[in-house]
N, C-alpha and C positions, 0 to 999 in steps of 0.2 A: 741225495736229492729226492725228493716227492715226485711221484707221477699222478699226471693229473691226465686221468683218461675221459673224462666226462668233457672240457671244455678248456683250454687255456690257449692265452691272450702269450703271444710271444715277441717281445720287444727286440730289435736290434740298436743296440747304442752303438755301434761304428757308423747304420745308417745315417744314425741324428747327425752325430760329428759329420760326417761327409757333406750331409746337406745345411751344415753351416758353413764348412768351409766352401762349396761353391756359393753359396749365399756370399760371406765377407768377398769372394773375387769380382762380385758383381757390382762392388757398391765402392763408393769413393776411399782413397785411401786415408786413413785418420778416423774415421766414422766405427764408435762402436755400437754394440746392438745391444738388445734387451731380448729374451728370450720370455714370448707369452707363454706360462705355463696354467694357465686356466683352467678349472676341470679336469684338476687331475692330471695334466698335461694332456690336453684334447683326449682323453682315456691312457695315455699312455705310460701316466706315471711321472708326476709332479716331481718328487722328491728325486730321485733316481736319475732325471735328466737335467736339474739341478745340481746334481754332486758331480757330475760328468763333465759338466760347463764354469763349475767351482774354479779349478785354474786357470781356464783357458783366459789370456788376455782382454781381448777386442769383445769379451762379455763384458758387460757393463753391470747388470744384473736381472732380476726377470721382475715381471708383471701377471698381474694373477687379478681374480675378478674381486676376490670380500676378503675380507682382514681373516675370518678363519684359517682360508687356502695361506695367509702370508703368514702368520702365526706358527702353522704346522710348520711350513717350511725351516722357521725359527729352530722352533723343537727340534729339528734333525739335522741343527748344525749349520745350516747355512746363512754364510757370513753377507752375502752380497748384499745391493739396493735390490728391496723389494714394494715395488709401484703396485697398487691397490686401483686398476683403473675403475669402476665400480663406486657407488655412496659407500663410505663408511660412518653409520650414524654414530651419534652422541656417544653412545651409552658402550660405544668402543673406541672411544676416542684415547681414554687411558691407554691401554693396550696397544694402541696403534705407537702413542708416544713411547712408549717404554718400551718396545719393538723396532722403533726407528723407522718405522715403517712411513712409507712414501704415502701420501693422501693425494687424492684427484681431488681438487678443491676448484668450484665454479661459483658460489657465491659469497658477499661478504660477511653475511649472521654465521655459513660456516666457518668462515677465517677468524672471526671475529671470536668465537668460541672455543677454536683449537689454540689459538693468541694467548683467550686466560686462563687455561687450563694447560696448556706449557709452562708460563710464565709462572705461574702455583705450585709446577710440578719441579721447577728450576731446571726442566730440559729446553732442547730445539724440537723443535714439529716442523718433518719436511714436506714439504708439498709441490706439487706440479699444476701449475694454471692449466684448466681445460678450457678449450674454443669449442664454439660450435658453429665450423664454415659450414655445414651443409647436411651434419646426421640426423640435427633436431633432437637429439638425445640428450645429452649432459653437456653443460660448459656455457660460458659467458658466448650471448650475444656478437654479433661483431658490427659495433657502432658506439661512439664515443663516450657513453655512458656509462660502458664497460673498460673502457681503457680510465676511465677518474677510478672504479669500483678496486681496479688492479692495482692500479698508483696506491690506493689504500689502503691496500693488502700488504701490501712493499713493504709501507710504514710499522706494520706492526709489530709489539715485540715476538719476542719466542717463536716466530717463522722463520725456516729457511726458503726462500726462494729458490729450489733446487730445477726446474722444470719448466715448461712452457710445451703445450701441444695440442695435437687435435687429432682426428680421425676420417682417414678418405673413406667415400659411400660407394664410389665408382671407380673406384681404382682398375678392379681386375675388368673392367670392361675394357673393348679394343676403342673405342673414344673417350678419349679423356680430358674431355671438354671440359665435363664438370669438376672433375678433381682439379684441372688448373684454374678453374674459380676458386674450388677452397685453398688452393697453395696461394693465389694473388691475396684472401681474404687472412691469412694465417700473416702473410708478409706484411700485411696494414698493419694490423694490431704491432706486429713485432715493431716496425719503424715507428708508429705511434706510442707506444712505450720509450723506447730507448731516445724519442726527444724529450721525455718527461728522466731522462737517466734512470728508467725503468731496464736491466736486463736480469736475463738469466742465463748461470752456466750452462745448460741443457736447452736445445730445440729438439724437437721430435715430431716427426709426420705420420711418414710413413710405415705402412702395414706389410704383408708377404705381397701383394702386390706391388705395392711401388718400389720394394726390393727389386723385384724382378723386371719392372718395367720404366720406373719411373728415377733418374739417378737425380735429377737437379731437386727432388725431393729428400734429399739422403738426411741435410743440417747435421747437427752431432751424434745420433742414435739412428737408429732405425729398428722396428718392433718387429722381429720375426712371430709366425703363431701357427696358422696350418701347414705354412712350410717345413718347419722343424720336423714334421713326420713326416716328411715325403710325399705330403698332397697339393697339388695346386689350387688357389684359391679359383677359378674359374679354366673351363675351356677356352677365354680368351687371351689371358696373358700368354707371352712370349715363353713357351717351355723353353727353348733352346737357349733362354739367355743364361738359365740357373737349371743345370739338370738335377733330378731329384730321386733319392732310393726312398719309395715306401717302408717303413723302419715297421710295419705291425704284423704277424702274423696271427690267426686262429685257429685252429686245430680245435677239431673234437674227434671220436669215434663211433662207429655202429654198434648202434644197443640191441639191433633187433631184426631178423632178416628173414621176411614170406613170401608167397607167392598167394597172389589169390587169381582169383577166376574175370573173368569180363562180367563187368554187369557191377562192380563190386563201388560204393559211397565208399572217399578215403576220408577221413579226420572231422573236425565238426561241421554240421551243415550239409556235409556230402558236397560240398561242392565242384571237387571232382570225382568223376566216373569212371575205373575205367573201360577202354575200349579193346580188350583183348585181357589175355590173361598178364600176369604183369609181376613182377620182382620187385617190392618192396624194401628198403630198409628206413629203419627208425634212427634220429638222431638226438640223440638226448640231449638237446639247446633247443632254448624257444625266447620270446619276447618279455619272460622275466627274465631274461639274463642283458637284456636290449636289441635281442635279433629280434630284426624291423617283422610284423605282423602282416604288414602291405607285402613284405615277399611271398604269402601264399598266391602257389602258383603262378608265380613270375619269377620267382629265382632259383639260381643252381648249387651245386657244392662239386667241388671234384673229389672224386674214388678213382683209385688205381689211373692217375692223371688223366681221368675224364669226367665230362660234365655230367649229372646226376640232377635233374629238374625237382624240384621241390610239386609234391601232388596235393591238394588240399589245402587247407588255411595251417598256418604258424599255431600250435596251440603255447599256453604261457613255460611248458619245458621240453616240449617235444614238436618234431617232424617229422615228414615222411618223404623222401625222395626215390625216384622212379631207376631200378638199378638191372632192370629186364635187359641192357645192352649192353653192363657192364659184367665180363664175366668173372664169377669165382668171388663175390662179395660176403663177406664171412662177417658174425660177431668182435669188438674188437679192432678193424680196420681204419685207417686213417680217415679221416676228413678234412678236408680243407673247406674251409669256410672262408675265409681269408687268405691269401695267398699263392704260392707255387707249389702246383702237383706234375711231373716229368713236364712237360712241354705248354701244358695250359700253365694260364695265369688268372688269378683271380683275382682282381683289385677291388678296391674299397668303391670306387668310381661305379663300376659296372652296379655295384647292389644297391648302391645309392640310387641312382637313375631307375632302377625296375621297381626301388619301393617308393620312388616319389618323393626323395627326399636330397640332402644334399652332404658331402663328404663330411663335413664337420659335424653334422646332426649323426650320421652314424658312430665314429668312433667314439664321440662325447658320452653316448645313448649305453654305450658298453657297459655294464652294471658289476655289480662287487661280488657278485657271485662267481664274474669270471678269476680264477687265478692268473699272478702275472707270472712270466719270466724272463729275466733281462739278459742278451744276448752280448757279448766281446770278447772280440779273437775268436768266433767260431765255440763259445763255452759259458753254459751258463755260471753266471755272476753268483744271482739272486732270483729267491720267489718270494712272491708278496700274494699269501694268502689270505683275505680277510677274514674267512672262518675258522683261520685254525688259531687257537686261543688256549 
């Protein structure tokens, strides 16, 4: 195995699995899931948490944002349904067919065009009706113009009508006023279809919130996505109902370790000062790697399981953290960026909040420079280095 002392991203797959399986205990029994692997799987490795979820049952299969991410997936073997929630335009519409891949389909010219370009190709084209009760983003309207446009969609050849769904805005809020507008407005269209004997095998609503909070949203699927790694979609939802293991850790090392004097500009701008003589070390990650740039001088890293304040701005491969209280900090020594050091913890949550950002934007933001490694049974699996070639 490769050691990666500069920077690597360390996955736990038992995490994942654990936090599916409290996920499926929370949600009705018969209901399977779809596993969002978008982005790489929120940074943590698309492919990987796919091959992991490859047998499990009560998967159903994953969703990913553009026909590339589902195509890869292809490429690496895996067999399941893969839903494209995302446009996939024209000029990949082949591909989509000849992948089998799931299409989020909201208007008729699209349907209309995957219909003859199926039917040319003498495949099926599956697709999933999209609503939109309340994101304003993609999906049919919801008023009766939409339920003739769907009806017509029905009719056509070379579609399979595999889907029907939408997406809550408010879920992880603690009022969910608004989501039970889009759940009343998702249930019209549904009854007003099926008196046209419009159905579909698949409904699907719900997100990692309404997993966790919302059961009479369950229908046949449910979309798991920043749950799978062990983060909750907001401070409001019910943690207790689905407890969750952070599945990521990060590690880097100390490249660099001074002291300088009081009075001393630390990194660009000088923006800090400091105010006594002070213990430096350098860590060799910065904001091309995706560590947020808003953390200068607001966030920390633990050494020898303590906190270490970041001095100065983020520059794009380095920083400098404050180690005057940590003693005996040598060349070499761990870092935690992410994660647990002896007794502290360092969550994804906490640097989210000090850079002004939110959990999803951080681990997505993780760039390819970081190497992965994938964690089961306490041993690494696999690494997944982009640059070694």
């Amino acid at each position: 195995m490769k050691q990666y002392s500069r920077v690597c991203e360390r996955v736990d797959l038992d995490a994942i699995f654990y936090n599916f399986q409290m996920m499926k205990a929370n949600i009705k029994d018969g209901v399977q899931m779809i596993a969002v692997i978008k982005t790489d799987g929120y940074g943590h490795g698309a492919v990987q948490i796919a091959r992991l979820l490859e047998p499990v049952d009560y998967i159903w299969g994953y969703a990913v944002a553009t026909l590339d991410e589902a195509v890869a997936l292809r490429k690496n073997e895996i067999k399941k349904p893969i839903l494209v929630l995302g446009c996939i335009f024209p000029d990949q519409w082949e591909a989509m067919i000849e992948n089998e891949v799931r299409m989020t389909t909201y208007t008729v010219e699209m349907a209309k065009g995957v219909s003859n370009l199926a039917v040319k190709m003498g495949k099926d084209a599956y697709i999933h009706i999209k609503l939109d009760t309340g994101m304003s983003r993609l999906g049919f309207q919801i008023h009766e113009d939409s339920v003739d446009a769907i009806e017509e969609i029905s009719k056509m050849p070379g579609l399979k009508l595999e889907g029907m769904f939408t997406h809550f805005a408010k879920a992880d809020e603690t009022d969910k006023a608004y989501t039970d507008v889009q759940i009343g407005k998702y249930n019209y269209m549904r009854d007003e279809l099926k008196k046209r004997g419009v159905t579909f095998p698949i409904y699907h609503c719900s997100n990692s919130a309404g997993i966790i909070d919302i059961k009479k949203a369950n229908m046949d699927l449910v979309r798991a996505g920043i749950s799978i790694y062990g983060l909750y979609p907001s401070e409001e939802v019910e943690k207790k109902n689905v407890p969750l293991r952070p599945a990521m850790e990060l590690i880097s090392h100390v490249s660099y370790v001074k002291t300088v004097p009081e009075g001393t500009p630390v990194s660009y701008g000088g923006t800090y000062v400091t105010e006594k003589e002070t213990s430096l070390a350098t860590i060799p990650v910065g904001y091309g790697d995706g560590y947020p740039r808003s953390l200068s001088n607001k966030g920390y890293v633990l050494i020898h399981g303590k906190k270490a304040p970041i001095r100065g701005r983020v520059c794009m491969d380095q920083f400098m953290v404050d180690v005057t209280d940590i003693p005996d900090v040598k060349f070499g020594d761990k870092v935690t960026l992410v994660g647990k050091d002896g007794d502290e913890f360092l969550p994804v949550e906490t640097l989210s909040d000090l850079s002004g950002r939110f959990n999803y934007e951080f681990v997505c933001d993780l760039g390819k420079r970081i190497p992965r490694e994938y964690i089961q049974n306490g041993q690494v699996i696999e690494q997944v280095d982009y640059f070694d070639v």
